[in-house]
N, C-alpha and C positions, 0 to 999 in steps of 0.2 A: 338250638340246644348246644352249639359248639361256642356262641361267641366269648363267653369267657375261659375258651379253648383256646381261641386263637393265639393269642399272647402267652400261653402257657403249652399247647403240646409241640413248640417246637423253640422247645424248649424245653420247655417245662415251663418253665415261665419263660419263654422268651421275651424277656424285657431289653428292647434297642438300648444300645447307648446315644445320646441327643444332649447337641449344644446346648446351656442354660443362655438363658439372655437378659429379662429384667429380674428373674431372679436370684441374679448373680453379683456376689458384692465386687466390688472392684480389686482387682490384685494391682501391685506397681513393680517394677524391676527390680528384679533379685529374689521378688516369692519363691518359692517352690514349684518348679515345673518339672516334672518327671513322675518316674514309674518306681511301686516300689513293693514290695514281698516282705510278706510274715506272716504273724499267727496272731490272732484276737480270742480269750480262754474268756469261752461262755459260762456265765454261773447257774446254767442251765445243759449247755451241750459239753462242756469242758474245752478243747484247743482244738480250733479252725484254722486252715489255711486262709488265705486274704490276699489278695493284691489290688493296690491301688493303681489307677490312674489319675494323673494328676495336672490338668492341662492351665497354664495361665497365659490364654490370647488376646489381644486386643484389648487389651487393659480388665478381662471378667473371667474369672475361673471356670472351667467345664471340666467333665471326668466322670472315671464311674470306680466303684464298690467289687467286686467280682467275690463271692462268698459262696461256699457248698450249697445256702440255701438261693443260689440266684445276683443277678446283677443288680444295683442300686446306685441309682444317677444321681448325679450331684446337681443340687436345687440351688444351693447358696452356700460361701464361701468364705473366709479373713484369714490374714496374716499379718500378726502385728509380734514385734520385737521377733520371737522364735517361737511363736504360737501357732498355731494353725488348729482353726477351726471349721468343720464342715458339715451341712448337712444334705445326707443321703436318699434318695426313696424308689422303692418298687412296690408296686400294686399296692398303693395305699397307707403302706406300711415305711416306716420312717427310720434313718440311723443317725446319731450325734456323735462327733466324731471330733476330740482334743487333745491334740500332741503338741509335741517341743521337737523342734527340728534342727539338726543340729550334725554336722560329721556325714551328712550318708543316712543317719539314723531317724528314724521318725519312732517315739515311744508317747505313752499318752493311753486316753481309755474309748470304751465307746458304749453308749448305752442307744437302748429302745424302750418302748413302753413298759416292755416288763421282762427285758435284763440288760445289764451291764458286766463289763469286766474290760480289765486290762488287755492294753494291743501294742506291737513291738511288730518294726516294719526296716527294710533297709534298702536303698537306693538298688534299683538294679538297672537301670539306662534313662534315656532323655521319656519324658511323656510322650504318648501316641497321638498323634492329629486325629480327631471326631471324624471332620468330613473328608471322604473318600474323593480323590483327584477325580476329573471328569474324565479324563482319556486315559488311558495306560499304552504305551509303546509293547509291541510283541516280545519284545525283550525281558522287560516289566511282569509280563503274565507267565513267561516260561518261568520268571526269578520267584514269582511269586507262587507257580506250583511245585517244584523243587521246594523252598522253605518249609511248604505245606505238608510234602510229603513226609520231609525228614522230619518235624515237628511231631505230625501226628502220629507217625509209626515209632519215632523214642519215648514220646510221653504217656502214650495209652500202654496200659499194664501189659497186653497181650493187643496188640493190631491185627492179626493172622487167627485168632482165635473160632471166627467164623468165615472166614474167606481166605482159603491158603495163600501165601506170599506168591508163586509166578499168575495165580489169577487178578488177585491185588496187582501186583507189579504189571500185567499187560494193561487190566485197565488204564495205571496210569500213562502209559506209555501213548495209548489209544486216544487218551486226550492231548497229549503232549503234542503227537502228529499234528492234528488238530487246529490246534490252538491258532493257528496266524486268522485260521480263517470264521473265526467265531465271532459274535458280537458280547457284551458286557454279560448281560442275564444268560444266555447259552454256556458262556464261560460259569458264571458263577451254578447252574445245575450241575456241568461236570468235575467242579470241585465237591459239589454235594453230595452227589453221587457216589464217588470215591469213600468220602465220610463213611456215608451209609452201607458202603461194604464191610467196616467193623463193624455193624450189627446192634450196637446200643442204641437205647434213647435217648442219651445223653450226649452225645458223639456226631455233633454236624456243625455246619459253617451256618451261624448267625444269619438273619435277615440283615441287610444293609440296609440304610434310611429309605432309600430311595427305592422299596419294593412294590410298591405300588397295590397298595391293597384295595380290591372292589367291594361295593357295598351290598352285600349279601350274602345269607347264612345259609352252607350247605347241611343237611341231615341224611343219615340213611333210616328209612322204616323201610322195615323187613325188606325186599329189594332192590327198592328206588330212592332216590337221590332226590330229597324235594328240598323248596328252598322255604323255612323255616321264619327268616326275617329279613328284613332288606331296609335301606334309607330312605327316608319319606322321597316319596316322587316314582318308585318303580314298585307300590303296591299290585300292578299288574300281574306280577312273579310268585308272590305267596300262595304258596303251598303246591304250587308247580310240579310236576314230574320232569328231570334236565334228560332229554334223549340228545344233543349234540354242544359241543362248543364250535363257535366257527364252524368249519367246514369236517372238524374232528367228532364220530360218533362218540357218547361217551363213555363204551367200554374202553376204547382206545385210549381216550382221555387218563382214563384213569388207569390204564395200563403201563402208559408213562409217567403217570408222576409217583405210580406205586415204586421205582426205581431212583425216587429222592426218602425210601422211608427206609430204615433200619432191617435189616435183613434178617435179623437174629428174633427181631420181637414179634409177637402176633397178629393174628391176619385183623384183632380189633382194630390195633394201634395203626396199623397200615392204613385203612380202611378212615379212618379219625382223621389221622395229617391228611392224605390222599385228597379229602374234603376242604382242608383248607388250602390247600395246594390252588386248588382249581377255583377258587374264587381269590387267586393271588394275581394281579396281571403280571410280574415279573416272573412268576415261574410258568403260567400260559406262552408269554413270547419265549422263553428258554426251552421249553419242551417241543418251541415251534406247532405250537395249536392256532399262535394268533399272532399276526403279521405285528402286532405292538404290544407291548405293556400299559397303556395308558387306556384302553378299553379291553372290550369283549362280548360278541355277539352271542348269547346264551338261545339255543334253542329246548321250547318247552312244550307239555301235553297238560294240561287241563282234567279236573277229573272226568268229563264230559266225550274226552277225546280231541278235543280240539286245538289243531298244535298251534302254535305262536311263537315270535322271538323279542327280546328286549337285548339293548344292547346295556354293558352297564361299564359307566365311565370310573376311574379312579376317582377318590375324594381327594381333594386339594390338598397338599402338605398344613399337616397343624391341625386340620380339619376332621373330626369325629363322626359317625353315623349316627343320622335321628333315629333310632332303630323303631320299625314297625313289624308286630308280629303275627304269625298266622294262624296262633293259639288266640283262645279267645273264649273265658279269660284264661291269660297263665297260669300255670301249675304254680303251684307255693313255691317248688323246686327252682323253677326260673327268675321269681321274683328278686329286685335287689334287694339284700344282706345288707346289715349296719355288722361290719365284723367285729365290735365291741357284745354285740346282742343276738345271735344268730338265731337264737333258741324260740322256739313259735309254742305255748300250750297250746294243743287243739282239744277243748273240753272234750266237744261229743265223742267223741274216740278215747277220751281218758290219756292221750298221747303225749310226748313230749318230744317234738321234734327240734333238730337241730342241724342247720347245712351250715358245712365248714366248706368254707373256698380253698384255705390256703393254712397248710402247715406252721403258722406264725404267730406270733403273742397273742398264746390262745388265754393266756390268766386272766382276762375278764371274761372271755368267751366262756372258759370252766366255771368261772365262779358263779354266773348265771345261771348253767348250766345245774350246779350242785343245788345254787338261790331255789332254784323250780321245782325240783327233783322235792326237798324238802318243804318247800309250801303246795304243789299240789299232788302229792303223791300219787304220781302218773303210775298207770297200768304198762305203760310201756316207754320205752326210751330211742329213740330213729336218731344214728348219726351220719346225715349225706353227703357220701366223700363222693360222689360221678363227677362233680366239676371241681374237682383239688388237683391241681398240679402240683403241688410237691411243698416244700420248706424243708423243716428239718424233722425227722422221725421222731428223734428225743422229745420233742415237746411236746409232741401227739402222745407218747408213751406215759410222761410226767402228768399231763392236762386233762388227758380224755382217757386213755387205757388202762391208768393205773387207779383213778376214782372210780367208775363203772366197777371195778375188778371186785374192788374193794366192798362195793353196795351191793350188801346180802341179798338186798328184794328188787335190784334191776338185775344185777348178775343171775338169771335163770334162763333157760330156753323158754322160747316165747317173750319173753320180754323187753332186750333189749336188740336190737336189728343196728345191721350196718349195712345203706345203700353204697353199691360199687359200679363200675362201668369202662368201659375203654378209656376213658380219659380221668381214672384213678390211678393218678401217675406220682414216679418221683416214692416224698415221704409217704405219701396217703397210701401209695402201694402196701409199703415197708408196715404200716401202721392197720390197715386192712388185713393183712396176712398176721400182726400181733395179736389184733381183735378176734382173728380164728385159736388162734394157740394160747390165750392168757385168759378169753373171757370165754360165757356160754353166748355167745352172741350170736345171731343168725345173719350169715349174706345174703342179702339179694340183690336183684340187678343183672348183669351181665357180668362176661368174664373182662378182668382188669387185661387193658391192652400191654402193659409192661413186662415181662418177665418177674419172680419174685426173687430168682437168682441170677442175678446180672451185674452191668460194671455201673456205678455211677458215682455221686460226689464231686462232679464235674467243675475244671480250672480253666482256662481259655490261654490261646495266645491272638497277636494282629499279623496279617500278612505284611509283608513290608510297602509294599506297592497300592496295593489296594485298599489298606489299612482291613479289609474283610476280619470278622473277628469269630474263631473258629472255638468251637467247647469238643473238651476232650473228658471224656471220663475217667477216673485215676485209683479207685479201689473197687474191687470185686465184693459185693453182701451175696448171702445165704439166707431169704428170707420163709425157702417154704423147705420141707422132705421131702423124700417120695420118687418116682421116677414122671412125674407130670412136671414140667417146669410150668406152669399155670397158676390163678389164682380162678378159680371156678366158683359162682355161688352155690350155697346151697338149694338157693329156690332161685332158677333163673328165668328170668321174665323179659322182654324184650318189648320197649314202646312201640305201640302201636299208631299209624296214622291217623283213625278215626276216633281215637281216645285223645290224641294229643289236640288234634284240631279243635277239642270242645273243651279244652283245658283238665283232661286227667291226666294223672301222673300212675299209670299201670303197678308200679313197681312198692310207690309207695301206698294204692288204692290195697292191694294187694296185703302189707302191713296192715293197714287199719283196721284191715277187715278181719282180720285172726280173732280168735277169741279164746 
């Protein structure tokens, strides 16, 4: 249930930045190498902040996008006369990208599937190096948390806001001490750490390439830790109950890495990373659960009672999971999305359901959406935000909250539902809490792990040393009233083991069954 979490709550979308290789056209001496700041005016969101990276090595351009709604790597590349052309992408979604470079200045436009507008950019130092040095000198790591500190306590709006400055200030002192005698992944938890003493979910130090992800999906039902999917070959593990890592029980387990999650947001959101933490090898050996990063000895219970252990090795760099599940069949909810088409009629139910991943060029997604609504005049309307990490609010507001509002005969109670969940992050937060205030719409699900008033809109800088690339969150929203900082459903239902395992979806069984 988490895997199209993984890349999104730690982050939000935590999309890496990665070298391009045959994707990449060839640059020659003199292209454009460096780093550069502006604004790109959506004709959809109006004026973004933007910074480019802009790297030209070894004769093939790399670099990434860094935008409010998330990072976007650069696939392919030219620069001819004072042209510069590029193209960009995250999670599927695409940027085109034409300037004239010229003085410092880079000016030009950029379009997506369904917007464009004008971009104005200006040199602000040399390009940042992708891959991270293999060694760093003790020198190097002190340099490189000092930068860290002053970076992330000048540019977050309020740093002290949930963790007063001398407790701030000891922690970082406490790693400071430290620090000679640490290795790389230990280092980089107790930069994290610190992060997460500001308390957003916006607000932490980037996965580095080299994190070493293992191939299996952690879930909580009600309150055990089972493993949900895993990469052909360690089917043994499905639907497992995890009582130890290594030699670490796993309260403990999880007690530590609850100390890499945001301090200020909810025990969901904790609880969600926490999970992915712990099928992370780089933060396993960082928290010291597990003598390495490149495995992990998982102990398990069986629904039977009979314990067992599998070890589970890192996937090879480049290399993807065959994912095998322990639903069976999957929920609708879990199946893959064409994000141009989201929207499923489900006759017998009169329903018209629709799971949005991702806050992004939702215009064919809506126009589907409105296509169905008027050819089968559904009895009811399900939009599934539990697996949306975020994008941008606005276009969920323009796309989906402002049509719904608007339709006499889906805008009633009982008729149009919005699922939510811990990992309704980001816009879909922002756009969940508009769905309560603008339409009659019903929540269900669980409560959203985010905060609906918190800091986000998040810019990044690189460490110097490590090149680690650190997101900082930069404006304060207001998304709900009241004295509960929460997003609560109305009807809140919570998956169950024995439902999931036969392939129902509780929350949305739950929906269809109204009448």
């Amino acid at each position: 249930m988490n895997r199209s979490a993984l890349p999104l709550t730690y982050i939000s979308a935590l999309v890496l930045l990665t070298v391009c290789h045959s994707l990449c056209a060839q640059c020659k001496s003199g292209a454009p190498s460096e780093r550069f700041d502006g604004s790109a005016t959506s004709s959809q969101a109006g004026k973004l902040n933007v910074s480019l990276n802009l790297l030209c090595e070894k004769g093939a351009y790399a670099g990434s996008l860094n935008t409010p709604i998330g990072v976007f790597t650069l696939t392919s590349g030219s620069f001819a006369g004072n042209t510069l052309k590029l193209e960009l992408s995250a999670s599927g979604n695409t940027i085109h990208l034409e300037a004239q470079v010229e003085g410092g200045a880079l000016e030009g436009t950029f379009s997506t599937a369904d917007d464009k507008g004008p971009l104005a950019m200006h040199r602000v130092g040399d390009a940042t190096p992708i891959d991270r040095p293999s060694a760093l000198t003790a020198a190097q790591w002190h340099e490189d948390l000092s930068f860290f500190v002053k970076q992330l306590t000048t540019l977050h709006p309020d740093a002290y806001a949930n963790t007063p400055k001398p407790s701030f200030d000891a922690a970082v002192d406490e790693l400071d001490a430290k620090l000679d005698h640490l290795n790389p992944d230990e280092i980089y938890v107790g930069f994290d750490q610190i992060a997460n003493l500001i308390g957003d979910g916006h607000t932490y130090v980037d996965f580095p390439p080299d994190h070493a992800n293992l191939p299996l999906d952690i879930t909580r039902f009600g309150l055990d830790e089972r493993i949900d999917a895993v990469s052909a070959g360690y089917e043994r593990a499905l639907g497992a109950r995890i009582v130890a890592i290594a030699n670490t029980p796993l309260a403990k387990a999880k007690e530590l890495a609850e100390t890499l999650t945001p301090v200020a947001e909810t025990d969901g959101l904790r609880s969600l990373r926490t999970n992915v933490f712990l099928s992370n090898g780089m933060m396993l050996h960082g928290l010291d659960i597990t003598p390495t990063h490149d495995a992990a000895t998982f102990v398990f219970v069986d629904d039977s009672g009979k314990q067992f252990s599998v070890e589970f090795k890192r996937l090879p760099a480049g290399e993807s999971a065959r994912w095998v599940y322990a639903a069976s069949p999957l929920p609708l909810s879990e199946k893959p999305v064409d994000s141009n088409a989201p929207c499923t009629y489900l006759s017998s139910h009169r329903t018209l359901y629709c799971s949005i991943k991702m806050i992004l060029q939702l215009e064919r997604p809506s126009q589907q959406m409105l296509d169905l609504i008027a050819q089968e005049h559904p009895d009811k309307v399900v939009i599934d935000l539990r697996q949306n990490g975020g994008g941008d609010y606005n276009l969920g507001l323009h796309y989906l909250i402002r049509p719904l509002q608007q339709d006499k005969t889906m805008n009633r109670k009982g008729h149009l539902f919005v699922l939510i969940g811990p990992n309704t992050f980001s816009a879909a937060m922002s756009n969940a809490s508009q769905f309560r205030t603008m339409t009659n719409a019903v929540l269900v699900g669980e409560p959203i792990g985010e905060r609906p008033n918190t800091f986000q809109e998040p810019r990044e800088f690189t460490l110097p040393d490590s090149r680690w690339v650190v997101r900082y969150s930069t404006r304060f929203y207001k998304f709900a009233t009241g004295t509960e900082n929460i997003i609560v459903p109305d009807k809140q239902i919570e998956q169950t083991w024995a439902d999931y395992k036969i392939g129902h979806d509780d929350a949305l069984d739950w929906v269809l069954n109204q009448k």
